[in-house]
N, C-alpha and C positions, 0 to 999 in steps of 0.2 A: 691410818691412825692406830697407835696403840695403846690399850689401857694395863693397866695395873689394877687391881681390887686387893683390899684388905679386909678383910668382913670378920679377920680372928679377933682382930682387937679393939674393933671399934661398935659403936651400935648407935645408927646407922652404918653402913660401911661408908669407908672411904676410899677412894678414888681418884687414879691419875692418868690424867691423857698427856698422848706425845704425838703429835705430828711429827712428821718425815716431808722436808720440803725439798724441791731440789734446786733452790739459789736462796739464797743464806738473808737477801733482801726480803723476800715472802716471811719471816718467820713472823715478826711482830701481828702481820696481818692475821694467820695463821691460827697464833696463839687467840688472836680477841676474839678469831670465830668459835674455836673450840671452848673458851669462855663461853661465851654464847649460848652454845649446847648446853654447855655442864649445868646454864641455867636453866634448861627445861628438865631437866632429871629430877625428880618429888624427890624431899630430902629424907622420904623413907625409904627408897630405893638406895639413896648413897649422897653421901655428901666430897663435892672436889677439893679433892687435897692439893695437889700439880697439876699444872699445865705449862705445857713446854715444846717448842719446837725447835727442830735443829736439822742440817743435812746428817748425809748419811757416814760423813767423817765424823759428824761431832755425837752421832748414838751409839752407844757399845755395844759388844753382842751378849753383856748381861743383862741388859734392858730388852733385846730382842727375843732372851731368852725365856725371861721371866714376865713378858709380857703376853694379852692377849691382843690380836688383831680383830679390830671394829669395822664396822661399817656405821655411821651415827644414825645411817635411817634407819637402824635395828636397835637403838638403843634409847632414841626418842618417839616423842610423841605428836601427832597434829594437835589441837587445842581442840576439835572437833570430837576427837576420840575419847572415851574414858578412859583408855589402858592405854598401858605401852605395848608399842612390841619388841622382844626380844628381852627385853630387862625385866624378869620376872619376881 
């Protein structure tokens, strides 16, 4: 997964995930997971702007470039937990 953060100009920040799938039938799935996530992120943390999945023909390497590389179990939360980890 990669995200994106905009936190110059927004407040909360805003935020974009991109999934990397590798058969082009997965993305829709893909995307409602990372939906999913985006919905356990507090929207003081950051609110989802995009979410988007594509193979690796259809991501640029401006996107690669200007993106961060995720792991989501560092950027959510159990429901057990009070904090996150990783998204500080």
């Amino acid at each position: 997964m990669l995200v994106q953060v905009d936190a110059d100009h927004f407040t909360p920040p805003r935020y974009s995930l991109y999934g990397i799938v590798l058969n082009e039938a997965d993305s829709a799935d893909v995307r409602r997971w990372l939906a999913d996530v985006a919905t356990r992120v507090r929207i003081e943390l950051g609110v989802s702007d995009e979410i988007e999945a594509a193979t690796t023909a259809g991501v640029s390497l401006e996107l690669i470039e200007t993106s961060y590389a995720a792991d989501v179990t560092q950027i959510t939360w159990r429901r057990s937990r009070p904090e996150p980890e990783g998204a500080h």
